[in-house]
Backbone bond lengths (Angstrom), bond angles and torsions (degrees), N, CA, C in turn:
res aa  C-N    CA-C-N  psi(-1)  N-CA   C-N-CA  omega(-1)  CA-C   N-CA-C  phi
1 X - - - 1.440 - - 1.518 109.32 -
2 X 1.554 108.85 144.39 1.506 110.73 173.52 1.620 102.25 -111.19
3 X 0.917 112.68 170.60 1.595 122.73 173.39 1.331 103.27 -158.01
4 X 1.335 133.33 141.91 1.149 150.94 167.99 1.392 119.96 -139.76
5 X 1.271 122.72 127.97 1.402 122.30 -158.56 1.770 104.16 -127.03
6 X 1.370 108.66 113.26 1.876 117.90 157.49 0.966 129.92 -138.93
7 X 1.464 107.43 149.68 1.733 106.08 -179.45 1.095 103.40 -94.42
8 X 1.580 104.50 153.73 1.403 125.06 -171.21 1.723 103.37 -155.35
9 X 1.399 103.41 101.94 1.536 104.93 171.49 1.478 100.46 90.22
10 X 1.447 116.99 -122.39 1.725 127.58 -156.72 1.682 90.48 -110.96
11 X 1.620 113.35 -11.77 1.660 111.98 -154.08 1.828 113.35 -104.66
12 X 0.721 148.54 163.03 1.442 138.62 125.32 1.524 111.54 -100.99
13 X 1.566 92.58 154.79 1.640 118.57 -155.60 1.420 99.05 -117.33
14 X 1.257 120.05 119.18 1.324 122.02 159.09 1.703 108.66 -93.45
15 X 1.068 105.51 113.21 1.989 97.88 161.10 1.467 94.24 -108.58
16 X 1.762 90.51 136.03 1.173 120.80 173.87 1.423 110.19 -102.83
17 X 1.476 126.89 152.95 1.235 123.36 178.64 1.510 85.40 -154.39
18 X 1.904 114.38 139.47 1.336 126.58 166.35 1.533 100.42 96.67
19 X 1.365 88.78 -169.48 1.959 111.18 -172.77 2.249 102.82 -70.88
20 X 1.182 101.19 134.97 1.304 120.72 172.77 1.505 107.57 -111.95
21 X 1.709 111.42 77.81 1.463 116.03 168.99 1.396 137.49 -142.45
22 X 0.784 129.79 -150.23 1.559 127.46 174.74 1.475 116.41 -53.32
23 X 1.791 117.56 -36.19 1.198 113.55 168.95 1.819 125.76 -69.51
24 X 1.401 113.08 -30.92 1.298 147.45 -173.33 1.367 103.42 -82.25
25 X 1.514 130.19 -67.98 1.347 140.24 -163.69 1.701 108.29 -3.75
26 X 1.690 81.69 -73.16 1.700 104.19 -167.47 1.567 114.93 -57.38
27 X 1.069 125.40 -37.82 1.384 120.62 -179.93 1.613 109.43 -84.03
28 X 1.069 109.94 -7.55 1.525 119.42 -177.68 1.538 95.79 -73.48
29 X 1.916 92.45 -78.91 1.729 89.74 -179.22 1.189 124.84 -42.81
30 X 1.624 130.90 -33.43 1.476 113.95 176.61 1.465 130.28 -52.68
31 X 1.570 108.38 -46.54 1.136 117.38 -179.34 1.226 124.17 -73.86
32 X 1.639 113.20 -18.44 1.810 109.44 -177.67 1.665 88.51 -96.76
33 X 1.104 148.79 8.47 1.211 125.48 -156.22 1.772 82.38 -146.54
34 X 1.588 119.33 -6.11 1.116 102.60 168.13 1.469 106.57 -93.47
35 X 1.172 132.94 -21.46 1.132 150.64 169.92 1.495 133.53 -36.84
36 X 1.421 108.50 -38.16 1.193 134.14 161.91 1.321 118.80 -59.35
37 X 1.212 106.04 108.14 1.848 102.14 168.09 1.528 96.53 -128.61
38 X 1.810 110.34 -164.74 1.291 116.96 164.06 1.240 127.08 -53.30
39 X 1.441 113.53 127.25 1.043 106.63 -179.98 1.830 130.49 85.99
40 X 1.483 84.31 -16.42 1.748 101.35 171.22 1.659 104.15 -110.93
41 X 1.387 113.90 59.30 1.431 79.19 158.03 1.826 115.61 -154.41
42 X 1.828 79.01 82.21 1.191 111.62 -178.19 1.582 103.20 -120.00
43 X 1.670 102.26 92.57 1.816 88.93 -174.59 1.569 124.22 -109.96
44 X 1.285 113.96 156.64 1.682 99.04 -179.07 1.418 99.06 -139.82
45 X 1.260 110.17 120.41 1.502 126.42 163.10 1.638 129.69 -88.56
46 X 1.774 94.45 107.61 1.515 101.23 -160.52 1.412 87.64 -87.63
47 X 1.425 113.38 130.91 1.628 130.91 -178.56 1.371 105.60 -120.62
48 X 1.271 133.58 26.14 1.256 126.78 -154.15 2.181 91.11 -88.59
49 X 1.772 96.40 -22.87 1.743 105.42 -177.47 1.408 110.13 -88.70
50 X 1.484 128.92 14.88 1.560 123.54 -165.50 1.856 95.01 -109.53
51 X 1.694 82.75 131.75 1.364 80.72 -177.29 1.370 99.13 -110.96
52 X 1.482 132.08 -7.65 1.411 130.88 170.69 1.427 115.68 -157.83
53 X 1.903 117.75 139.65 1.428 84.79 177.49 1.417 82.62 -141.90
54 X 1.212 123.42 149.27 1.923 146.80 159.52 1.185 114.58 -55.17
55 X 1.328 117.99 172.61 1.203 129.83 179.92 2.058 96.83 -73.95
56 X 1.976 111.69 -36.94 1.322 83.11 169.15 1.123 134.63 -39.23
57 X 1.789 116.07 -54.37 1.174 141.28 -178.01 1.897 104.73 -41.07
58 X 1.416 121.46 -74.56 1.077 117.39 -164.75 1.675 97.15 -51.55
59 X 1.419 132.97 -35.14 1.384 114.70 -173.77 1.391 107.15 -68.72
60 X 0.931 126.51 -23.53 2.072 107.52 -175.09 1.419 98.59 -82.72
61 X 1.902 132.02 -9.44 1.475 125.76 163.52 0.974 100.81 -49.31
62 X 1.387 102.15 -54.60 2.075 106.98 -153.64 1.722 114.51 -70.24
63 X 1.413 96.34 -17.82 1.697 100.15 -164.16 1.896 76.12 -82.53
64 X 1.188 115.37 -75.44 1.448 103.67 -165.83 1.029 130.90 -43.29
65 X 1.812 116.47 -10.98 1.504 108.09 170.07 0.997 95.84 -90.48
66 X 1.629 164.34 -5.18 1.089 144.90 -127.52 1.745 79.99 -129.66
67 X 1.352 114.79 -56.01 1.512 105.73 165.70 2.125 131.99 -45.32
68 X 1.301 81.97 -36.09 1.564 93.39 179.02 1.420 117.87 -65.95
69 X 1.698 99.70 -43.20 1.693 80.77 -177.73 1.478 113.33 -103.96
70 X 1.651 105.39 17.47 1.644 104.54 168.93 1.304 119.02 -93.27
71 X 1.638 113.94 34.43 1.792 135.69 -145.42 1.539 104.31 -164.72
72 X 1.755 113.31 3.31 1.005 136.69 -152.65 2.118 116.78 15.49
73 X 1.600 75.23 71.86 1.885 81.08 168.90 1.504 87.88 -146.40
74 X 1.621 100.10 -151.83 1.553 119.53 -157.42 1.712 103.09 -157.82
75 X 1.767 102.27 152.66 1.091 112.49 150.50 1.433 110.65 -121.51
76 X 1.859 84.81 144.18 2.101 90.60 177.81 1.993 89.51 -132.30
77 X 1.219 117.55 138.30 1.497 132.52 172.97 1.235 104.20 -83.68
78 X 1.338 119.44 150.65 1.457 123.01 179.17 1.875 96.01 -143.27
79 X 1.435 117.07 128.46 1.525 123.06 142.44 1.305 93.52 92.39
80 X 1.845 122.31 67.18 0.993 122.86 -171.57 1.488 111.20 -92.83
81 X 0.892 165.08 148.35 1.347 157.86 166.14 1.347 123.36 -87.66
82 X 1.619 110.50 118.25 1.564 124.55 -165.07 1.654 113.22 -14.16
83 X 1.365 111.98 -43.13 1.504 108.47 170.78 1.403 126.07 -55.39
84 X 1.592 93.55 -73.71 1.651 97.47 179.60 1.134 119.73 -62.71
85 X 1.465 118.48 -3.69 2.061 111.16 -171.50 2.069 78.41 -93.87
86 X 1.371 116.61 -27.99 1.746 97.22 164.26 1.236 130.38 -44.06
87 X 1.559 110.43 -44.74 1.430 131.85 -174.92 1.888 94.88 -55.21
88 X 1.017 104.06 -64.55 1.481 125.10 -145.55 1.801 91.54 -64.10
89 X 1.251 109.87 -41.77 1.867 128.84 -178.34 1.756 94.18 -52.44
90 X 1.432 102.74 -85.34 1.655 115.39 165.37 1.494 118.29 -0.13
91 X 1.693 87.28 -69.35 1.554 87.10 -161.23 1.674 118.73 -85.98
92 X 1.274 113.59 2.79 1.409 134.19 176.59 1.172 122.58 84.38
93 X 2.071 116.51 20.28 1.141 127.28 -141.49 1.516 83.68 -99.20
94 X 1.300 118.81 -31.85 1.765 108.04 -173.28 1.262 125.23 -78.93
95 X 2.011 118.26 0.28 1.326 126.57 151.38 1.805 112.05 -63.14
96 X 1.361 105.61 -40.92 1.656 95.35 -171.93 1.543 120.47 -117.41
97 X 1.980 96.42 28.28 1.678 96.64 160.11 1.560 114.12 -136.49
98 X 1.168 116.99 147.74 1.240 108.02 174.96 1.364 125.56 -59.60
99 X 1.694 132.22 125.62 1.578 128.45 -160.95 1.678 86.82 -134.99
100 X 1.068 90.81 134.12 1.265 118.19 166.74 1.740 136.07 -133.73
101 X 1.119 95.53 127.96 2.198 97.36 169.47 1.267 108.45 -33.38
102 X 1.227 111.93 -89.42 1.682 123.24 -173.15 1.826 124.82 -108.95
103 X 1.185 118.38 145.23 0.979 145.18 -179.14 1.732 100.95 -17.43
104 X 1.866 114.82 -65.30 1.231 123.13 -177.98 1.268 113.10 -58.46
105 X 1.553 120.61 -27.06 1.429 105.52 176.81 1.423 126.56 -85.29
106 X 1.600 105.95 -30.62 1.532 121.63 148.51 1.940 120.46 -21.65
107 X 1.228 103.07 -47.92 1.314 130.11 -158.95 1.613 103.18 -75.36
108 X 1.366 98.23 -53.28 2.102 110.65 -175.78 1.373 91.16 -96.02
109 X 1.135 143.53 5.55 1.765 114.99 147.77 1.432 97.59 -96.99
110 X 1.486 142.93 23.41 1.165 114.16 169.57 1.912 92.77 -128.05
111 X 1.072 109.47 -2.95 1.632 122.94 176.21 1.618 115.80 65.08
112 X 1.519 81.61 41.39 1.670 98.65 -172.84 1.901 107.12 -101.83
């Protein structure tokens, strides 16, 4: 897995690229959840590079939303790929996160 992290606007951007799993999890969560400071925690996870992610994977979603809006912000995903937006369908995670097509729309559901 790659991760690359920038701010842009009110938000920081994680792009993800590769597998989101048990091997990945941990270095994932550090960086999106280290990422967060004052005032940053408006996050958007560009998935447009994930070609698979685990149930690890869906837990560092949930931890980072659970951090975001206890910082009063949000995470919204953008550019999921027919698979993993399966994962995300499945697990009932795309009723209680914001999903989005593209990046800009990612951005105005989080009013970033």
């Amino acid at each position: 897995m790659d991760l690359i992290t920038e701010r842009k606007g009110g938000a920081v951007i994680h792009r993800i690229a590769g597998r989101l799993d048990t091997a990945t999890s941990a270095a994932a969560e550090r960086s999106i959840l280290g990422a967060m400071a004052p005032g940053q925690s408006r996050v958007l996870l560009d998935m447009r590079e994930v070609a698979y992610v685990s149930s690890a994977g869906l837990r560092v979603v949930l931890l980072a939303a659970k951090h975001a809006k206890a910082a009063a912000g949000g995470v919204a995903l953008f550019g999921l790929q027919p698979a993993v937006r399966d994962v995300f369908d499945i697990s009932g995670f795309s009723r209680i996160l914001a999903i989005a097509p593209g990046e800009a729309e990612a951005a105005a559901m989080l009013g970033a």
